[in-house]
VOKE-799233 format. One line per field, with one value per residue: residue number from 1; x, y, z of N, C-alpha, C, O, CB in turn. Coordinates in pm, 1 decimal. Glycine has a CB too. Example, Ala and Ser with C-alpha at 12.3 -4.5 7.8 and 13.67 -1.06 7.14 Angstrom:
2
num (1/2)
n.u (1319.0/1285.0)
n.v (-569.0/-225.0)
n.w (780.0/708.0)
ca.u (1230.0/1367.0)
ca.v (-450.0/-106.0)
ca.w (780.0/714.0)
c.u (1320.0/1290.0)
c.v (-330.0/3.0)
c.w (780.0/787.0)
o.u (1423.6/1340.9)
o.v (-331.9/113.8)
o.w (846.5/803.9)
cb.u (1130.8/1408.4)
cb.v (-447.3/-59.8)
cb.w (904.6/572.5)
! end
This chain:
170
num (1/2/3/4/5/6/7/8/9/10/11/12/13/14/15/16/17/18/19/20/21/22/23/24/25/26/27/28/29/30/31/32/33/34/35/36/37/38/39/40/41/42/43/44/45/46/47/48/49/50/51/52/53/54/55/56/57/58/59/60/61/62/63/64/65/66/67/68/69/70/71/72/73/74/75/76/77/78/79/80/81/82/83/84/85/86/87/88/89/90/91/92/93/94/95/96/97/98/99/100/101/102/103/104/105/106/107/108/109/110/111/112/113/114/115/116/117/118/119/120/121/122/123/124/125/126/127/128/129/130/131/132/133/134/135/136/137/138/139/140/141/142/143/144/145/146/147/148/149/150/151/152/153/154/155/156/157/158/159/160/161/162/163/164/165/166/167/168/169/170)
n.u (-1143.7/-838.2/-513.4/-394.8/-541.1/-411.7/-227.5/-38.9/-132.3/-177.1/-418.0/-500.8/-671.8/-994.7/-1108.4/-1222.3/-1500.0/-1609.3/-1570.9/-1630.0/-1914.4/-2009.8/-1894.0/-2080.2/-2309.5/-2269.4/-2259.5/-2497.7/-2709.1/-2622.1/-2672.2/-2966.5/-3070.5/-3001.9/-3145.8/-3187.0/-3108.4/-2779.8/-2756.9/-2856.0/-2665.4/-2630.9/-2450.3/-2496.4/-2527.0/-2560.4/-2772.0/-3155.2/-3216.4/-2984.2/-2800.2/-2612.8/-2562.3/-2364.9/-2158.4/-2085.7/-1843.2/-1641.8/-1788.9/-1735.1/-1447.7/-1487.3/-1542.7/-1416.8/-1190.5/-1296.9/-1327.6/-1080.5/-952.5/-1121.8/-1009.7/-818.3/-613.2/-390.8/-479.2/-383.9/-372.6/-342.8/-379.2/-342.3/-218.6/-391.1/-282.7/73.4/429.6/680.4/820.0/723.5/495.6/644.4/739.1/470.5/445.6/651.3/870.1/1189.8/1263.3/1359.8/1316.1/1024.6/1002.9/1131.3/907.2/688.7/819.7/839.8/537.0/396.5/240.7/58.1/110.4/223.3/334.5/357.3/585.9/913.6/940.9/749.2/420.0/175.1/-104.9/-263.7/-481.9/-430.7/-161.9/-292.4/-402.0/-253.3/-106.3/-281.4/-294.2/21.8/0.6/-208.8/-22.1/158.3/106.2/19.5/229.7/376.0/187.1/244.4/505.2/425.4/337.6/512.2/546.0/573.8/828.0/976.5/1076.5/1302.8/1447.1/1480.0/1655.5/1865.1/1964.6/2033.4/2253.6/2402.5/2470.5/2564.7/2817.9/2928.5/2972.3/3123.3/3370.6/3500.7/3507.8/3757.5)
n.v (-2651.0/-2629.4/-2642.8/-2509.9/-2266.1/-2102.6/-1958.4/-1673.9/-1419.4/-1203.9/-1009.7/-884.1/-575.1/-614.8/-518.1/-168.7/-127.2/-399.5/-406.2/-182.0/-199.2/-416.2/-295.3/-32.6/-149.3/-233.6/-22.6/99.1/-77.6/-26.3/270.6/263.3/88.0/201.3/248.0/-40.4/-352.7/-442.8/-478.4/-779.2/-1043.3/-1269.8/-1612.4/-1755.0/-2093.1/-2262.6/-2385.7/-2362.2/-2377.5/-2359.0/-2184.6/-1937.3/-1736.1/-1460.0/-1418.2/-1129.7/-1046.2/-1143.5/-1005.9/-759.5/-789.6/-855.4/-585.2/-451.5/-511.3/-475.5/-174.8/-98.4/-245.2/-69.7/156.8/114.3/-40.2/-297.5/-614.4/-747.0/-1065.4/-1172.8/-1477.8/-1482.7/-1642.2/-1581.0/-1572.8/-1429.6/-1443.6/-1292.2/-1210.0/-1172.2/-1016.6/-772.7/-746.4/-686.6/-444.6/-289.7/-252.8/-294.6/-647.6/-670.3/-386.6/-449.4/-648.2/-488.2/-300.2/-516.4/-564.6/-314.3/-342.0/-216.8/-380.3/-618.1/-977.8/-1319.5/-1599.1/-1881.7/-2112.0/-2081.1/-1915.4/-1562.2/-1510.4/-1304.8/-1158.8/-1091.6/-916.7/-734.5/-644.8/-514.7/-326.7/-173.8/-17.5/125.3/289.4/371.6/519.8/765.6/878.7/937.8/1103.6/1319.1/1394.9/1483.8/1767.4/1876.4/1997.9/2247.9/2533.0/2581.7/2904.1/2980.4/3075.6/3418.7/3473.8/3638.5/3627.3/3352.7/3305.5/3470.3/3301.2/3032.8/3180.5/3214.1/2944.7/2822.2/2936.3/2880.1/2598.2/2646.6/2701.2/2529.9/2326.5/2424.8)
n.w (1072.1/1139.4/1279.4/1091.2/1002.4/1240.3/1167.8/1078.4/861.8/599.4/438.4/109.5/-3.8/-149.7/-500.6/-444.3/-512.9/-405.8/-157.0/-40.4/-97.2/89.2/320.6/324.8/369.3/584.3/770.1/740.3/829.6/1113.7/1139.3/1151.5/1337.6/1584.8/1861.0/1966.7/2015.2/1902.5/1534.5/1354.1/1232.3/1003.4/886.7/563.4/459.6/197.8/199.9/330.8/586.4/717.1/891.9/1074.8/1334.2/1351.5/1602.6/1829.4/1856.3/1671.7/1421.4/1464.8/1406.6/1166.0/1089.3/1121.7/956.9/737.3/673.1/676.3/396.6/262.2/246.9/86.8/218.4/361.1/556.7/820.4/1031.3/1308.2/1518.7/1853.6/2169.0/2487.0/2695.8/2736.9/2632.7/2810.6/2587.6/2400.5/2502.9/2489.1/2265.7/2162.4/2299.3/2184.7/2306.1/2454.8/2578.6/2883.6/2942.8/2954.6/3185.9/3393.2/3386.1/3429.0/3724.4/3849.0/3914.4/3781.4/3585.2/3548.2/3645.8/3621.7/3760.5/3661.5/3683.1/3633.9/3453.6/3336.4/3282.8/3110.9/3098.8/2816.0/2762.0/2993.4/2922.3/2680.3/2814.8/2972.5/2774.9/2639.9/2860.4/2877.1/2625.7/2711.7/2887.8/2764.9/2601.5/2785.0/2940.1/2657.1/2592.8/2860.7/2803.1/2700.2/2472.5/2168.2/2152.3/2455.0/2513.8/2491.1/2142.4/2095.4/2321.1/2300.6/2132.7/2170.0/2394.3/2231.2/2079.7/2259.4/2383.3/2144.0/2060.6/2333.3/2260.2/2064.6/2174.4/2340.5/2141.3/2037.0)
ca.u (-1049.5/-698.7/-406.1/-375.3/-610.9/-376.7/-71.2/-76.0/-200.1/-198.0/-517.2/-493.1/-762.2/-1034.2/-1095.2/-1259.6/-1647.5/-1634.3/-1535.0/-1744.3/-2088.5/-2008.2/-1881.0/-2191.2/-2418.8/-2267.0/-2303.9/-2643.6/-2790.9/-2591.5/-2749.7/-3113.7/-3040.4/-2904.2/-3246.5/-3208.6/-2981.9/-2713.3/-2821.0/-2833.0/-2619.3/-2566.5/-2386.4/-2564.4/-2453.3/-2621.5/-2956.4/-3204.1/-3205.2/-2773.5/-2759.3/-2563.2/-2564.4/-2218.2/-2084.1/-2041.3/-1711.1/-1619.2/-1846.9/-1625.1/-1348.7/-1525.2/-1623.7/-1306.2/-1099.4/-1397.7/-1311.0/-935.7/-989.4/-1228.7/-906.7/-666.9/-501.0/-399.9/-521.8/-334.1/-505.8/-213.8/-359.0/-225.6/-293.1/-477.4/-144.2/173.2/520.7/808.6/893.1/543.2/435.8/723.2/691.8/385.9/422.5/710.7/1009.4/1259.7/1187.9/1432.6/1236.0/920.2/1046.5/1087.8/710.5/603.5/889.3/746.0/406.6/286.9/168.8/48.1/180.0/170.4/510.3/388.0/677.9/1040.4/903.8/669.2/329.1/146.2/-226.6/-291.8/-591.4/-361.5/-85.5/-331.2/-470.6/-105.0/-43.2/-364.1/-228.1/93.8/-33.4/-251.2/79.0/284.1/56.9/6.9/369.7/359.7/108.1/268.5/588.5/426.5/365.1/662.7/526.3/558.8/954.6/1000.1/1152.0/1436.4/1565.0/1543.8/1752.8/2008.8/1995.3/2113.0/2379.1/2549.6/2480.7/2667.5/2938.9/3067.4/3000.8/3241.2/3501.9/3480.6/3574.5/3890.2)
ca.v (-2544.1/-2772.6/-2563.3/-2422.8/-2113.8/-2079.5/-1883.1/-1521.0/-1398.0/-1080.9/-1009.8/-772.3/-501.0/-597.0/-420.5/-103.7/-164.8/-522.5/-398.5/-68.7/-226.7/-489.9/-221.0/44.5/-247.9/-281.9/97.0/153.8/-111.1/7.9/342.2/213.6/36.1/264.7/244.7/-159.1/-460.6/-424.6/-578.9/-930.4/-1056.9/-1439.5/-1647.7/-1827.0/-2176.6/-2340.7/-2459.7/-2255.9/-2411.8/-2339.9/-2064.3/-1918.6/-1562.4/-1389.0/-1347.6/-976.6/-1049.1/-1167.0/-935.5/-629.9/-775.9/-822.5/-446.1/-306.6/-505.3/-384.5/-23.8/-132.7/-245.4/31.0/272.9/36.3/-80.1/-457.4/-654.7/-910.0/-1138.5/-1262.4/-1518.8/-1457.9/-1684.6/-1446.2/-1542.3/-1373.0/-1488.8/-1165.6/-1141.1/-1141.1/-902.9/-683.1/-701.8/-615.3/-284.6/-213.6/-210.5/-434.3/-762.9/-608.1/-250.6/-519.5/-678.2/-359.9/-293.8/-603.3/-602.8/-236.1/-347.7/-181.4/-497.2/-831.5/-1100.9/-1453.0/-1671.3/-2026.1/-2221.6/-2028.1/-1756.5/-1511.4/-1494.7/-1192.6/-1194.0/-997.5/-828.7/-653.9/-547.4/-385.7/-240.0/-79.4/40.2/248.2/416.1/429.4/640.5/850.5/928.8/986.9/1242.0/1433.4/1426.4/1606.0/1841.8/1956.3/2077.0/2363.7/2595.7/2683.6/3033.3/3039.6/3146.1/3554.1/3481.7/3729.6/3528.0/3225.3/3374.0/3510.6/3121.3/2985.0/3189.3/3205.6/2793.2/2810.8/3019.6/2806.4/2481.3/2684.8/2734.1/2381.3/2207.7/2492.2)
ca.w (1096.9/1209.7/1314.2/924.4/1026.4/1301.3/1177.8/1070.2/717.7/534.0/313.3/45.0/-30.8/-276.8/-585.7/-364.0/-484.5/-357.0/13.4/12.4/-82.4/236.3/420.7/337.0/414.2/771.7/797.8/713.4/947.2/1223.4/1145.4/1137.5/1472.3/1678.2/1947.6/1990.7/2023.0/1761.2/1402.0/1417.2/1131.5/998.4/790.7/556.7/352.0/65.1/250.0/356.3/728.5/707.4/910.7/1196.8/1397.2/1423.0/1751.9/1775.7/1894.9/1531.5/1372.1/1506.3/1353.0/1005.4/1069.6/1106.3/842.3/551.0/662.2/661.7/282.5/177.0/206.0/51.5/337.8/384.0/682.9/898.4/1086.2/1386.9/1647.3/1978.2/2299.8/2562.9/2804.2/2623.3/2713.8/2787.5/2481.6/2306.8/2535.9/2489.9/2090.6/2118.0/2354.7/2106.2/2393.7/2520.2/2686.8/2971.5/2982.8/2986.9/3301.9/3486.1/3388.7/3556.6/3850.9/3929.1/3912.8/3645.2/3454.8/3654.6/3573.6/3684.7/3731.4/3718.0/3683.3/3645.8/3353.0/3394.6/3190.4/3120.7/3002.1/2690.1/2821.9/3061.4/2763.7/2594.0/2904.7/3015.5/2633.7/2645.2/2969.5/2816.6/2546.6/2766.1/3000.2/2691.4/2499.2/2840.4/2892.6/2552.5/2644.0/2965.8/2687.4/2617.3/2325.1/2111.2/2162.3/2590.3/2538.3/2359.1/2048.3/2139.3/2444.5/2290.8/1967.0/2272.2/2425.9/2152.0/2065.8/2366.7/2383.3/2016.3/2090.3/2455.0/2195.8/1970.0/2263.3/2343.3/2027.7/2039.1)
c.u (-940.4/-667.2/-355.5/-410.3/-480.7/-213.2/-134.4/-77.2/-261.8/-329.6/-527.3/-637.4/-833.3/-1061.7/-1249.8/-1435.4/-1687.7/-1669.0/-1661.1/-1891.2/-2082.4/-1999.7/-2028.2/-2322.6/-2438.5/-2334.8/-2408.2/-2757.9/-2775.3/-2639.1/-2910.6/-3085.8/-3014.0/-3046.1/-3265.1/-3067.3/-2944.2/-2800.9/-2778.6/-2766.0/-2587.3/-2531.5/-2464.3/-2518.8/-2597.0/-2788.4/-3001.4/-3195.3/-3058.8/-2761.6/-2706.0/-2568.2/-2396.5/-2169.2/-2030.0/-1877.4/-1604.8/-1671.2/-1739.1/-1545.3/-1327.1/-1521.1/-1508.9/-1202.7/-1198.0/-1383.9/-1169.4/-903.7/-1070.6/-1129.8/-783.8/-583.4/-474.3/-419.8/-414.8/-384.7/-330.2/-284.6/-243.8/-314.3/-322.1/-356.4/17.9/325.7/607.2/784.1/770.0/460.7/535.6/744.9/571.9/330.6/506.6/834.1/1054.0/1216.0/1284.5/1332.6/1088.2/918.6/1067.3/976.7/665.0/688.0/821.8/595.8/309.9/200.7/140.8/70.7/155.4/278.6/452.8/474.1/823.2/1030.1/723.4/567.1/244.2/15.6/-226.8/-369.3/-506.0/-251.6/-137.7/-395.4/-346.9/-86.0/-131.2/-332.5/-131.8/53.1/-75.1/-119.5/155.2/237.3/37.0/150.7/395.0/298.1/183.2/439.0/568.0/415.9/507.3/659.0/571.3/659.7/948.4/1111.0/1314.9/1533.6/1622.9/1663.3/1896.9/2062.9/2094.0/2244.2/2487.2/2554.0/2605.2/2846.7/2999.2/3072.2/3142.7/3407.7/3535.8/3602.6/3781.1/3963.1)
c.v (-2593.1/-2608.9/-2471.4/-2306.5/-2058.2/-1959.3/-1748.6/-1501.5/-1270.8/-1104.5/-909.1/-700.5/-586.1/-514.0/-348.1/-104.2/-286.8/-463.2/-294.4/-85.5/-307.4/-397.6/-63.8/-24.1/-253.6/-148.2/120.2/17.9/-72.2/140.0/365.6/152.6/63.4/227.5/125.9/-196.7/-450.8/-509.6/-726.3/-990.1/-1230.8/-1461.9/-1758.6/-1936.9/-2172.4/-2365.0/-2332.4/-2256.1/-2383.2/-2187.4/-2033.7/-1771.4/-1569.7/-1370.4/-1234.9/-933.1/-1051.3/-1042.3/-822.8/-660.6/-757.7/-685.9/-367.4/-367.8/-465.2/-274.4/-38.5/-122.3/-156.6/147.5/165.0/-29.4/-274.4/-520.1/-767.4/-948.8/-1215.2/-1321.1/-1468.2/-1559.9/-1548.4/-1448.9/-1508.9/-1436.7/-1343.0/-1102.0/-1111.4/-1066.4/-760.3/-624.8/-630.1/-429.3/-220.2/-138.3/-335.0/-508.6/-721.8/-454.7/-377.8/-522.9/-599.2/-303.3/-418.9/-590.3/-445.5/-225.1/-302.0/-244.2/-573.6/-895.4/-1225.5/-1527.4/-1795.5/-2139.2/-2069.8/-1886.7/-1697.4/-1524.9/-1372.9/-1235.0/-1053.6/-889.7/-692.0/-573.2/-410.7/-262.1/-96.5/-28.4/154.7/378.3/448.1/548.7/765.9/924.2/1007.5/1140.3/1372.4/1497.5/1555.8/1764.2/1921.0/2039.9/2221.7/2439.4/2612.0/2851.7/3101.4/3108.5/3289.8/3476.3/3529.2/3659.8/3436.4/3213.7/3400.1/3352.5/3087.4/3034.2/3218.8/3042.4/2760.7/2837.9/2907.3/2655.8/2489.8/2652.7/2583.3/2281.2/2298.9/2468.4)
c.w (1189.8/1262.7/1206.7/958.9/1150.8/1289.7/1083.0/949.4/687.4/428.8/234.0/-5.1/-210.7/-361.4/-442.6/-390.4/-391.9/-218.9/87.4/-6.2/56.4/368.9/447.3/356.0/545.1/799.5/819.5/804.7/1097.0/1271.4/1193.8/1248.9/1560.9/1861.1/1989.3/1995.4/1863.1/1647.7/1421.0/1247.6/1150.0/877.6/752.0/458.2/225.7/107.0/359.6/528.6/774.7/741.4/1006.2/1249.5/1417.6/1496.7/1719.3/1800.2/1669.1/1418.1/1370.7/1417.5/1196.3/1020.9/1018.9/968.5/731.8/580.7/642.8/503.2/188.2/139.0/172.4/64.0/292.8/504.5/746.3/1005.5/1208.7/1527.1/1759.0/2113.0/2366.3/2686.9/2710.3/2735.7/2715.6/2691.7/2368.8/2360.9/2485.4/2335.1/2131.3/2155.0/2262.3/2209.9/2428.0/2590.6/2856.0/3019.6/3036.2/3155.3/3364.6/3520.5/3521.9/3711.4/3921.3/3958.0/3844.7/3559.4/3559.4/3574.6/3654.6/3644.5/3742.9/3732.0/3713.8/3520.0/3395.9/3303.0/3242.9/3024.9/2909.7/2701.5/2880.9/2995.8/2720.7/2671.8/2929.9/2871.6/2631.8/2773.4/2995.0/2755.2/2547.3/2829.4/2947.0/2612.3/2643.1/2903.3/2784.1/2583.7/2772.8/2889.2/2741.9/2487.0/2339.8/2184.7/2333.1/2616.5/2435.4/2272.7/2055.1/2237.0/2400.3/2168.2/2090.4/2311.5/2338.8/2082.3/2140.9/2403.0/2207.3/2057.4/2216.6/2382.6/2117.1/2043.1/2296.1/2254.5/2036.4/2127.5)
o.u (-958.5/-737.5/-285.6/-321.7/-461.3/-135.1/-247.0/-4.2/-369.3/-337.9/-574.6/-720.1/-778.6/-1045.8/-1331.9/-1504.3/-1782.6/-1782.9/-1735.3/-1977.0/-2155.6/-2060.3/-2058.0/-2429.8/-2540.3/-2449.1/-2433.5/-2875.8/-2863.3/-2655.4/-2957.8/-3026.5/-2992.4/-2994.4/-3362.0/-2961.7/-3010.1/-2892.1/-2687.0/-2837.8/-2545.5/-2552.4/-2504.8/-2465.0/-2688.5/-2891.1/-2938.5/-3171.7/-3038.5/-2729.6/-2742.2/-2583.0/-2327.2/-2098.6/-1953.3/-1815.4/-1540.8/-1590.1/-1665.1/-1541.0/-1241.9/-1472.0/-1492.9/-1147.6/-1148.7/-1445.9/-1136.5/-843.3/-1081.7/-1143.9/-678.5/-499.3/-534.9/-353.9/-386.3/-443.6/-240.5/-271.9/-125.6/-433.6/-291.7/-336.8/51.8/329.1/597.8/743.1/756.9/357.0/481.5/760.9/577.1/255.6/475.1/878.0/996.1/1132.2/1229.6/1291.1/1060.9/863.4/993.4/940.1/629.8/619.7/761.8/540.2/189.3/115.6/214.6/58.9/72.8/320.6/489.9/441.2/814.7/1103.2/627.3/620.6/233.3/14.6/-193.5/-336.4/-510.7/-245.8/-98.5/-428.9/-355.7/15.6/-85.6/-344.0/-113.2/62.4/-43.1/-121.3/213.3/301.3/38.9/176.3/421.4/371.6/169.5/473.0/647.9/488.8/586.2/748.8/595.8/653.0/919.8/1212.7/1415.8/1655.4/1740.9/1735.4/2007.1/2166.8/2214.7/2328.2/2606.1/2658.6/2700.8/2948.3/3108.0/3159.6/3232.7/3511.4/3638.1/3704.2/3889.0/4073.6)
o.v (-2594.5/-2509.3/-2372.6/-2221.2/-1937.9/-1910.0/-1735.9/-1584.8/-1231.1/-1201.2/-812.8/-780.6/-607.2/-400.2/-414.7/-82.1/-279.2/-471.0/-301.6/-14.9/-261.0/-407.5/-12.9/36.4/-268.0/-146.4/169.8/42.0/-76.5/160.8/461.1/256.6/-21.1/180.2/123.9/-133.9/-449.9/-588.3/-772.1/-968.6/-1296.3/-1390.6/-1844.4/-1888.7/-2096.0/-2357.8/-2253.0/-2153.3/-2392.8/-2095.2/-2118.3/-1689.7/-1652.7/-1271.2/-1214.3/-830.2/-976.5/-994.6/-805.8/-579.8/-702.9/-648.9/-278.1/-289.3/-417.0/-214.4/45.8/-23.2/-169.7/220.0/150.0/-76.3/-345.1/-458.1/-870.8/-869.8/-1289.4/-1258.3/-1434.1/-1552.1/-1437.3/-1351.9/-1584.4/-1462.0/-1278.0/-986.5/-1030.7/-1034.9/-655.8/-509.2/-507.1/-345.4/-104.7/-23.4/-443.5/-473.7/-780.5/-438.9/-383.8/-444.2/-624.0/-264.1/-413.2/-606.3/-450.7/-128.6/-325.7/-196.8/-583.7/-884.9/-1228.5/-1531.9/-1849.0/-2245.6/-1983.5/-1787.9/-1751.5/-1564.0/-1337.8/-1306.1/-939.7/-778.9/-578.8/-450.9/-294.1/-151.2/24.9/38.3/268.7/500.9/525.8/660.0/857.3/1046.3/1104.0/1240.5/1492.8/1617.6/1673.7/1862.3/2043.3/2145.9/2293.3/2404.4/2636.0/2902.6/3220.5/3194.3/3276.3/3426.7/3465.1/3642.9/3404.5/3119.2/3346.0/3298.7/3104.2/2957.1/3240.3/3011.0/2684.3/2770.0/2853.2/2580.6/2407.1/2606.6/2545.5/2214.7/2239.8/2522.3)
o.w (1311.6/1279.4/1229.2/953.7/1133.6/1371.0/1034.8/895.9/732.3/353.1/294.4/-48.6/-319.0/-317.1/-379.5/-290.9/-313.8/-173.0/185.3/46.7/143.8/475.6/555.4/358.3/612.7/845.2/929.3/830.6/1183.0/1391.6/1255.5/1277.5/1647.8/1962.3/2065.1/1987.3/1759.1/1672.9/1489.3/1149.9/1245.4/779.4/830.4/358.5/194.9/39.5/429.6/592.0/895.7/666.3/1087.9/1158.7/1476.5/1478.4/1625.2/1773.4/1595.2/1338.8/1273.8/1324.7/1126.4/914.3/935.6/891.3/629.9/492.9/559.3/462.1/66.3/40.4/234.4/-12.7/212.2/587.9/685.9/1079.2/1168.5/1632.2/1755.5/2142.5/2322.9/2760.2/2619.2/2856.2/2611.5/2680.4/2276.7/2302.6/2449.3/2295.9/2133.0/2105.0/2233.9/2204.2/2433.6/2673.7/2949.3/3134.4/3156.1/3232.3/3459.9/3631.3/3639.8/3812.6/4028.7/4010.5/3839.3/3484.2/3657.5/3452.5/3745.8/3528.8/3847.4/3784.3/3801.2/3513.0/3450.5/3199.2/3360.4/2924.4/2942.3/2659.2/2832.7/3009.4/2715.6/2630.3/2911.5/2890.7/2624.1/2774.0/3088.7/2807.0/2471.3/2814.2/2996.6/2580.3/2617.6/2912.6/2807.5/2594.4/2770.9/2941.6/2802.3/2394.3/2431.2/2251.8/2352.3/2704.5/2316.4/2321.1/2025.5/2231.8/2414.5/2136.2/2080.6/2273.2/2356.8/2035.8/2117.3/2459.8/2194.1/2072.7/2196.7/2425.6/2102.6/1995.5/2239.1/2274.9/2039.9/2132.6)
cb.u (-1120.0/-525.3/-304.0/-475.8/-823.5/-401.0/101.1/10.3/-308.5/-54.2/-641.7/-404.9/-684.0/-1094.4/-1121.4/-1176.1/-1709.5/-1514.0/-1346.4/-1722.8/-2175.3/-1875.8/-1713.8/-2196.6/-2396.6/-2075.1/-2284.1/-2672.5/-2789.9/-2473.4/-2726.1/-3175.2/-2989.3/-2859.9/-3352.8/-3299.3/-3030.6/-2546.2/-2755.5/-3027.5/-2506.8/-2667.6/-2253.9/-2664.7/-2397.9/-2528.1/-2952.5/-3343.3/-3245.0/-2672.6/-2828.4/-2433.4/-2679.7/-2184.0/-1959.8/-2140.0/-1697.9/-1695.7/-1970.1/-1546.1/-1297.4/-1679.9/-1699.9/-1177.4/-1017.2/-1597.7/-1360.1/-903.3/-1025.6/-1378.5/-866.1/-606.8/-597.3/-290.4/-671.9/-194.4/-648.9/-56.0/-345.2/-204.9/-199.4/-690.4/-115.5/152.4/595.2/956.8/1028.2/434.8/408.7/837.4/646.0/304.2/470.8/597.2/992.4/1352.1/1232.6/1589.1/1198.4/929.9/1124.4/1128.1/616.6/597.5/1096.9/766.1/382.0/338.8/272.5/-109.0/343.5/23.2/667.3/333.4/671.3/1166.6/905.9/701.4/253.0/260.6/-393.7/-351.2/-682.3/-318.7/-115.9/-439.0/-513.9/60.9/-53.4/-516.1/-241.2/135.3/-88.6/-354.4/162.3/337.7/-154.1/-99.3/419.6/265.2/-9.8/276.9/524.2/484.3/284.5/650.8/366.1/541.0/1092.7/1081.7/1080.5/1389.9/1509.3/1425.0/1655.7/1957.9/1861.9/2045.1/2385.6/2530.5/2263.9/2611.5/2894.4/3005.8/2883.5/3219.6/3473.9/3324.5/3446.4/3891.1)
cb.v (-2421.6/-2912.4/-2645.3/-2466.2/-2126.3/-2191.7/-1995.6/-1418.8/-1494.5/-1035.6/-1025.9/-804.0/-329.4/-632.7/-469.8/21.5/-193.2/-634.7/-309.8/62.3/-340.0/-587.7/-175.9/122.3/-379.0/-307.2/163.7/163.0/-233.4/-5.2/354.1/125.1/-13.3/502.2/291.9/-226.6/-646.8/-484.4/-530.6/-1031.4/-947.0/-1568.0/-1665.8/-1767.7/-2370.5/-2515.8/-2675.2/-2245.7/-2565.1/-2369.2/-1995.5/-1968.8/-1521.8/-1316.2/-1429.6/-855.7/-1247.4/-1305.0/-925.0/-615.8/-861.5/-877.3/-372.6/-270.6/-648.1/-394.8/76.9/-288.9/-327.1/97.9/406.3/55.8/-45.6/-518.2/-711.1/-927.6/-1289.8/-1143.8/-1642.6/-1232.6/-1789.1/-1484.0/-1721.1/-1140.0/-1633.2/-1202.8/-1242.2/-1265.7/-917.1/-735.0/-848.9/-708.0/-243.2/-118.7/-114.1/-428.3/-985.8/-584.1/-95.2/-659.6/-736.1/-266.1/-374.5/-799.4/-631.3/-143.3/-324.9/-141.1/-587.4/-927.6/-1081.0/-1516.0/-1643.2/-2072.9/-2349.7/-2166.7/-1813.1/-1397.9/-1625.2/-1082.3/-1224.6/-1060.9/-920.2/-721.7/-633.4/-429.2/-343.2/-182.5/-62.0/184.8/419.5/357.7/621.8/801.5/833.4/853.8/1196.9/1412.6/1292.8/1549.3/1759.5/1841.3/2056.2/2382.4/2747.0/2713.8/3047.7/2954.1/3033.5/3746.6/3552.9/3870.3/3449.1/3120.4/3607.9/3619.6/3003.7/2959.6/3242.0/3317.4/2714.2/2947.8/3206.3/2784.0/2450.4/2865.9/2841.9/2359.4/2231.1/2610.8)
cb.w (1155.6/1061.7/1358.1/780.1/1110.9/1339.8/1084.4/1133.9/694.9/456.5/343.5/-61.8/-24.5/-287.0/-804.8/-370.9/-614.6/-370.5/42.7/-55.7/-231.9/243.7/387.5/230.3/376.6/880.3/735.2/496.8/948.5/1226.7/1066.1/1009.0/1488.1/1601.1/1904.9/1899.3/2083.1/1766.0/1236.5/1493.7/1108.5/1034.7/814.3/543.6/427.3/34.3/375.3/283.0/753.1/497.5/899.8/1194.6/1591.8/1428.1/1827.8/1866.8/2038.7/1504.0/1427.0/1657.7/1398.5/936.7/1216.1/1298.8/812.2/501.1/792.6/723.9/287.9/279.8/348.9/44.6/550.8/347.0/667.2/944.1/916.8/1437.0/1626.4/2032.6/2404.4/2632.5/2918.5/2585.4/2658.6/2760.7/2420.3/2287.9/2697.8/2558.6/1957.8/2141.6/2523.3/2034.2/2536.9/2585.0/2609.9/2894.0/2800.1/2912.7/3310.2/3451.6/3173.0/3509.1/3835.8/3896.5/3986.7/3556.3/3311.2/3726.5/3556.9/3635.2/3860.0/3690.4/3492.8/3613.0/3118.5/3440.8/3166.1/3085.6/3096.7/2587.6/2955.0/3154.5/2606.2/2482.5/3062.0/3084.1/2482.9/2664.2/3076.5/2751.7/2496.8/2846.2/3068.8/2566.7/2384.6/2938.3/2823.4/2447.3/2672.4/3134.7/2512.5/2633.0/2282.7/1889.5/2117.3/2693.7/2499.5/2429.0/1977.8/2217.4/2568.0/2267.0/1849.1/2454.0/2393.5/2085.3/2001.3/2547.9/2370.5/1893.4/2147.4/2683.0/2103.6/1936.0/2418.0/2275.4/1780.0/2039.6)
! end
């Protein structure tokens, strides 16, 4: 396994029996197991002595692309070092490498400058994205119902917000 395995690779859904007997296989030991150490799963070659245990680390990832594939989906598989540079952290939160850098300069992220750029471990990304998400949905949440304004006011609102837009453009 050179550097070939190393670059990123889409896998397309097999025909949907293939995926869902693998994937109702995982299921149903994980069921039957629930009272012990997870199922112990290996990979086995050609000879009967040719065998290896899964690291459950790996395992997981089989787990979730055969549920990925069981609904159709397509999988991609994208190495990433576990230290991200700016801009590979900042793809991956899905904001500017500039908004990034405000993250780490207010301390929101750690980071680690060893030379003249900064590095950011991955771990920590995905750590700050999850308490992004949390911040952003309660954000949401503190909104409000539609319902907390009477109908009637907010019908008045808007048309006296119309009307000085009207005067405006005149």
């Amino acid at each position: 396994m050179g550097n070939a395995t190393s670059t990123r690779e889409t896998f397309f859904a097999p025909e949907p029996a293939d995926a869902r007997d693998f994937y109702n296989f995982i299921e149903a030991h994980a069921e039957a197991n629930t009272s012990r150490r997870g199922p112990l799963f290996v990979l086995s070659g050609a000879e009967a002595a040719d065998r290896v245990e899964i690291p459950s680390e790996i395992f997981e990832v089989l787990v979730k692309a055969a549920d990925a594939m069981c609904h159709g989906m397509a999988v991609t598989v994208t190495p990433r070092s576990n230290t991200l540079t700016t801009q590979q952290a900042a793809e991956l939160l899905g904001v500017t490498r500039p908004t990034l850098v405000r993250f780490l300069d207010a301390g929101r992220i750690p980071f680690e400058k060893p030379g003249t750029h900064r590095r950011v471990k991955l771990e920590d990304i995905l750590a700050f994205k999850e308490i992004r998400k949390v911040e952003q949905y309660a954000a949401l949440a503190s909104l409000g119902a539609p319902d907390d304004e009477d109908p009637h006011s907010a019908l008045q609102r808007m048309k006296k917000a119309h009307s000085v837009a009207g005067r405006r453009r005149r």
